[in-house]
C-alpha positions in Angstrom: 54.3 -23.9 104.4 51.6 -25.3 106.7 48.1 -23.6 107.5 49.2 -21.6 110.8 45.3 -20.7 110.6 43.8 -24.2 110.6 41.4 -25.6 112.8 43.6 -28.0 114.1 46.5 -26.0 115.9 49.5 -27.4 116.5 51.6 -25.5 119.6 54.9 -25.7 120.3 56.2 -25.0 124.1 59.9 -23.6 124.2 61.1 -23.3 127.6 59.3 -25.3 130.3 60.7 -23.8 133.4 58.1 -22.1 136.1 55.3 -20.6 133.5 56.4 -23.2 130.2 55.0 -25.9 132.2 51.7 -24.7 132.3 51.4 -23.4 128.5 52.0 -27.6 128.1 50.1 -28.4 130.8 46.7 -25.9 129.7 47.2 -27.0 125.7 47.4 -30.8 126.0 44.5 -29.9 127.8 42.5 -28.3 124.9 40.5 -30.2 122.5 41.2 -28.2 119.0 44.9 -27.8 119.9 47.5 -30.1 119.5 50.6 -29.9 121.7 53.6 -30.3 118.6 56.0 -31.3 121.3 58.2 -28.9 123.9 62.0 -27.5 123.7 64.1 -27.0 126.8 68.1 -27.0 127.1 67.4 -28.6 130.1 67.0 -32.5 129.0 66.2 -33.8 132.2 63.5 -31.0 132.6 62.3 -31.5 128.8 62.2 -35.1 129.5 59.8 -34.5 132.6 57.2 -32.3 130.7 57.1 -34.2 127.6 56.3 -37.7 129.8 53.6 -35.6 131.9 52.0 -35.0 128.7 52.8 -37.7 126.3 54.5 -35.5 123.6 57.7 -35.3 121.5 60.6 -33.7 123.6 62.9 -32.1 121.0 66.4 -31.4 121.3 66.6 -29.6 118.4 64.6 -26.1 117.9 63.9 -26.4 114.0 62.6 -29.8 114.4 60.2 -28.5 116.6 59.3 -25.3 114.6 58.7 -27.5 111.6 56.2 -29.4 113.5 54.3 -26.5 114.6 51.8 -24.1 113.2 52.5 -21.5 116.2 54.8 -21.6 119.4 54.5 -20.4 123.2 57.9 -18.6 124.4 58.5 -19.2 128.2 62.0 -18.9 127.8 64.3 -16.5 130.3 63.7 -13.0 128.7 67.8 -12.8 128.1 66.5 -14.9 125.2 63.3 -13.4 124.2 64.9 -11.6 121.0 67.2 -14.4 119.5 64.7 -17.1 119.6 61.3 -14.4 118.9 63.1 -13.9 115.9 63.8 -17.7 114.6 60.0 -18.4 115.4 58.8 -15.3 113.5 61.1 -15.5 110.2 59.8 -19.0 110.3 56.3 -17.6 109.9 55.4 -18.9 113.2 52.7 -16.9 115.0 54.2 -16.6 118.9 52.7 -15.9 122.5 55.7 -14.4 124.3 56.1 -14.6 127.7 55.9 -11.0 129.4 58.4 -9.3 128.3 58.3 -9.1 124.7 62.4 -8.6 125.0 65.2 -7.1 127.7 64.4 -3.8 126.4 62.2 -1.4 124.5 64.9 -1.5 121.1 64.9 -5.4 121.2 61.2 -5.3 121.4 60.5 -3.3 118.7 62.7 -5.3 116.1 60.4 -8.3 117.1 57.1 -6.3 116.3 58.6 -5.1 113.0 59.9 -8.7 112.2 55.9 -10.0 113.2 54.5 -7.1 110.6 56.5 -7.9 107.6 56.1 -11.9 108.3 52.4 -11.2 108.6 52.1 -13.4 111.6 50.7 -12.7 115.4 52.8 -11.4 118.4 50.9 -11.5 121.5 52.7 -11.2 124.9 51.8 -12.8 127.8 50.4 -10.0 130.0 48.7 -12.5 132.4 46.9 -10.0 134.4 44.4 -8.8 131.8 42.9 -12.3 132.1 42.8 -11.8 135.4 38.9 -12.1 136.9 39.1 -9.3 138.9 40.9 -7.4 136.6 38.3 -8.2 133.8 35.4 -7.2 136.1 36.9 -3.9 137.0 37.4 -3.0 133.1 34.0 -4.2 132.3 32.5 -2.0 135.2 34.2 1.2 134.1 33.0 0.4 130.9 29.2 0.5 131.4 29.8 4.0 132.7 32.8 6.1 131.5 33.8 8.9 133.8 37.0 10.8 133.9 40.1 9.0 135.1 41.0 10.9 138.7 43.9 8.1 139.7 44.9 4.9 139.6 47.0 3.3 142.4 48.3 -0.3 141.4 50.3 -2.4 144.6 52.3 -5.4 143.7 54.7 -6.7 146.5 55.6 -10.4 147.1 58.8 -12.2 148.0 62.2 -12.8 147.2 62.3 -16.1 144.7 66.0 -16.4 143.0 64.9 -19.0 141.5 62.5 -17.5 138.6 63.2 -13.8 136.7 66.4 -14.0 138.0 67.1 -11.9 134.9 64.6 -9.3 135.1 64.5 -6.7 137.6 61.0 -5.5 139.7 60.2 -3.3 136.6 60.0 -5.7 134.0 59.1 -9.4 136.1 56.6 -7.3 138.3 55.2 -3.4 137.6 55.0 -4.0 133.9 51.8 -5.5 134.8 50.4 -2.6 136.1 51.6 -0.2 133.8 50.2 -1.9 131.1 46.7 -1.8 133.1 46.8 1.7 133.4 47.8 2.6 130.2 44.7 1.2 129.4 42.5 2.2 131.9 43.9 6.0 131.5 43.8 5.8 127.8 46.1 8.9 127.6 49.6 9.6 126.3 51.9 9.8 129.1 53.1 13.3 130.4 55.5 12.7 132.6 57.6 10.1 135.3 59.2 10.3 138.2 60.3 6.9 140.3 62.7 5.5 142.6 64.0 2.5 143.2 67.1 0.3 144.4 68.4 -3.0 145.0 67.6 -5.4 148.1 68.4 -8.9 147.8 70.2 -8.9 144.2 72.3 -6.8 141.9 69.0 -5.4 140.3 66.1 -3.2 141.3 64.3 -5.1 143.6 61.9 -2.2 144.9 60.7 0.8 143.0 57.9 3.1 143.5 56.6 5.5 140.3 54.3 8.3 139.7 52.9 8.7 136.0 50.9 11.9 135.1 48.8 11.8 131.9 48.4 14.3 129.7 44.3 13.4 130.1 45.5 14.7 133.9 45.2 11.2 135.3 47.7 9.8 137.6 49.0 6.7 138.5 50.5 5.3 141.3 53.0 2.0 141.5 54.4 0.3 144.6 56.2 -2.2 143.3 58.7 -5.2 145.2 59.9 -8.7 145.2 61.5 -8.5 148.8 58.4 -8.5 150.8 57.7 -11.0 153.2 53.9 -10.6 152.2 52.1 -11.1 148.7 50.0 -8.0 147.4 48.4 -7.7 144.0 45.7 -4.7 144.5 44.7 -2.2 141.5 42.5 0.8 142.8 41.0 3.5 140.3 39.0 6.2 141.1 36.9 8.3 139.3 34.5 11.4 140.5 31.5 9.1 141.5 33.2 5.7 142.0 36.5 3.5 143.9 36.8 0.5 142.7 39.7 -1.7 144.4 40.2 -5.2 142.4 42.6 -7.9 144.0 43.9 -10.3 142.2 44.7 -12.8 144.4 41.6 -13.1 146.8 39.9 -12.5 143.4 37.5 -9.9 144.1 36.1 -6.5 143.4 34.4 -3.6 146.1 33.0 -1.0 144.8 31.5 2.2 146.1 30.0 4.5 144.8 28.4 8.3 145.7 25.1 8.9 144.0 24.8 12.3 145.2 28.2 14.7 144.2 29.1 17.8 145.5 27.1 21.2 144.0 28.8 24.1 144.4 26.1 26.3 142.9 23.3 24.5 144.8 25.3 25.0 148.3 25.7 21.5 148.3 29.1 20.5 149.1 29.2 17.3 150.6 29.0 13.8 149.0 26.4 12.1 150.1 24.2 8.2 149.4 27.1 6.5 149.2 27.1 2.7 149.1 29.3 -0.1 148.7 29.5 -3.4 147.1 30.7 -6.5 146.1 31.2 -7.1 142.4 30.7 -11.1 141.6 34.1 -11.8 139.8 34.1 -15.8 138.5 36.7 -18.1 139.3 38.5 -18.7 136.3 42.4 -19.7 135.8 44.0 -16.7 133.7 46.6 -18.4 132.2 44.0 -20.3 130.4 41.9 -17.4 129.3 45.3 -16.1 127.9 46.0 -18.9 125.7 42.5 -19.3 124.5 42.4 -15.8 123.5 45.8 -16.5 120.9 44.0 -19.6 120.0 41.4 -17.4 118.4 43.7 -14.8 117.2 45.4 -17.7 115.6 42.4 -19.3 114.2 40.1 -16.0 113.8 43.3 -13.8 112.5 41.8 -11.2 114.9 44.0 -8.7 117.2 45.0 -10.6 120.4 44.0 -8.1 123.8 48.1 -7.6 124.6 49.7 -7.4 120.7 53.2 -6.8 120.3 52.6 -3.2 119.7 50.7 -2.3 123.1 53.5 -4.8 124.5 56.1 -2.6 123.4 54.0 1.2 125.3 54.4 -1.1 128.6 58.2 -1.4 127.8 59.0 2.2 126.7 57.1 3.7 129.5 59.4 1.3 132.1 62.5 2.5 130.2 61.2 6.1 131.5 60.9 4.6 134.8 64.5 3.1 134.6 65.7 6.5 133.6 64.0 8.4 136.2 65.3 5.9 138.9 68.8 6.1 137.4 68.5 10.3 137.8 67.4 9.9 141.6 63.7 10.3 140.6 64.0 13.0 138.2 60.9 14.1 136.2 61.3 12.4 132.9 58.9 12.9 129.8 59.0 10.5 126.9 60.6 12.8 124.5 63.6 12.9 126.8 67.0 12.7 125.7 67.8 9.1 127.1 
């Protein structure tokens, strides 16, 4: 078996649709990483990416896995589970495209099959790389305050030609659920969500209210049948409202420096300002892949492992399940 912790990785790209041509593009691109060559079922397609970046196009899986110490999964998510496990039982570590799998059970087998291989599982949860997003977590952590709410908007258009497999809850609001998971850092307490098809067979729109047990709520508008793009995450806490967007790539902030006193007859909030947080221009799919790089090279724990992967799923099977009950409150110990 090769060194999957060398210096020198080699990277194999399987599936080079929409988001696999970039994990070519970004690691032929990358000095200590060499791209091992690209799989698609698509030979025209494979042939296109492979020329672009002067690599071996295989038409053959295993020949690929052979030449590779670890492997980038852009594949349609139908597949996620039949070709997560080939790459892991191989010994492979593997960045999965978001989602880990087409549901929470499939999921979990692959985290399971990662811990008794001993390899990394990362999933591609492109939004934690995110500037804006990295700012915000890096502001609320200089100064910890309770969570009050967290209201995440993600809205953009109709594309049948990508996720075309995947409803709105797992191409789109899994995003933001795994953000607040993280920024609420609390077990959830309960769901209630509704959603319904516009353009497709599948959920198309959905909107969800999560409760946390830490008393924390969270807010998702989620939709690809909007004729206008929105990526927004707001959280607010008792002294500050931070609103990061991720596609003009900044963060406001304000911020009250005097709260309300009851005790002092002071009941009003008062000095507050507002400003612009400087958030870096930075591609995040970049970021992403240099951060399994090092948990390749490093054997350190990845920001999105397989495990925190797999809360972002169960949490959107509760969503499902609430939508499927005409928003009924669900809790995760329900009987699904």
């Amino acid at each position: 078996m090769t060194d999957k912790n060398r210096a020198n990785l080699r990277i194999g790209v399987i599936g080079v649709g929409t988001m696999g041509q970039h994990h070519a593009r970004i690691v032929s691109q990358t000095s200590r990483i060499t791209l091992a060559g690209i799989y698609d079922p698509d030979p025209a397609r494979a042939a296109e990416i492979s020329s672009r970046h002067g690599c071996v196009c295989f038409t053959d899986l295993n020949d690929l896995l052979k030449e590779s110490d670890a492997v980038c999964i852009a594949a349609p998510t139908v597949t996620h589970l039949e070709l997560g496990t080939v790459c892991l039982e191989h010994g492979l570590h593997v960045l999965m495209e978001k989602p880990l799998a087409h549901d929470a059970a499939s999921a979990s087998q692959l985290v399971e099959i990662a811990r008794k291989a001993d390899v990394i599982l990362m999933v591609g949860h492109v939004e934690r790389y995110n500037p804006a997003v990295i700012a915000m977590m890096s502001t609320l952590a200089e100064a910890r305050e309770e969570i009050i709410s967290i209201d995440c908007r993600r809205l953009a258009p109709f594309d049948g030609t990508r996720c075309i497999d995947a409803d709105v809850l797992f191409d789109l609001m899994i995003h933001d659920v795994d953000l607040a998971l993280e920024i609420a850092d609390s077990p959830i307490e309960s769901i209630t969500a509704s959603g319904r098809p516009v353009f497709s067979d599948k959920t198309d729109v959905a909107n969800a209210r999560m409760l946390f047990r830490n008393g924390a709520t969270a807010a998702f508008w989620t939709g690809k049948c909007s004729p206008k793009k929105v990526r927004t995450i707001t959280v607010t806490t008792p002294r500050r409202y931070l609103v990061a967007d991720t596609i003009a790539n900044t963060l406001h902030m304000h911020v009250a420096d005097r709260l309300p006193a009851m005790e002092s007859g002071i009941c009003l909030m008062g000095d507050i300002r507002s400003e612009e947080i400087s958030v870096p221009r930075l591609e995040p799919l970049r970021s992403e892949l240099e951060d399994f790089f090092n948990a390749v090279q490093c054997s350190s724990c990845p920001v999105v492992h397989g495990e925190r992967a797999l809360w972002a799923m169960q949490a959107l099977d509760l969503v499902a399940l609430s939508i499927s009950r005409s928003g009924e409150l669900v809790k995760p110990d329900a009987d699904t």
